[in-house]
C-alpha positions, 0 to 999 in steps of 0.5 A: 500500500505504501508503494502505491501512495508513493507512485499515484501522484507520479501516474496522475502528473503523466496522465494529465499531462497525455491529458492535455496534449490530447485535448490540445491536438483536436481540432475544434470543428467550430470556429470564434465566431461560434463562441460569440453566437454566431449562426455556425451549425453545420460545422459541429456534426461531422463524422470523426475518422481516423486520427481525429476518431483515435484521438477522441477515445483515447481523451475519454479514456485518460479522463476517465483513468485520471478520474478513477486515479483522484478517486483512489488516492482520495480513498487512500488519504482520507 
């Protein structure tokens, strides 16, 4: 148990570091203009293939490890 109160803090700087750089690498389909209300609708329904489909899974999985990695370590602590 003690090794592991050692190494969860090193798991969840590597993860949400892989977390930001997937979060950063996707493509936004919408543009500023959408931010401020502009009429720009046919811009967020697109298919994701490929890369940008990869990119997509693999974000939603490393938010959820980093999730259940905070959840573990609060269990830990507390």
């Amino acid at each position: 148990m003690e090794s592991l109160i050692g190494i969860l803090p090193y798991i969840q700087i590597a993860l949400s570091i892989m977390l930001i750089v997937t979060i950063l690498l996707q493509q936004t389909g919408s543009g500023l203009g959408g931010a401020f209300g502009a009429d720009n609708f046919s811009s967020g329904f697109h298919t994701r293939r490929g890369l940008e489909r990869t990119l997509f899974y693999t974000t939603i999985v490393l938010g959820v490890l980093f999730a259940l990695t905070a959840l573990v370590n609060l269990l830990i602590v507390a």
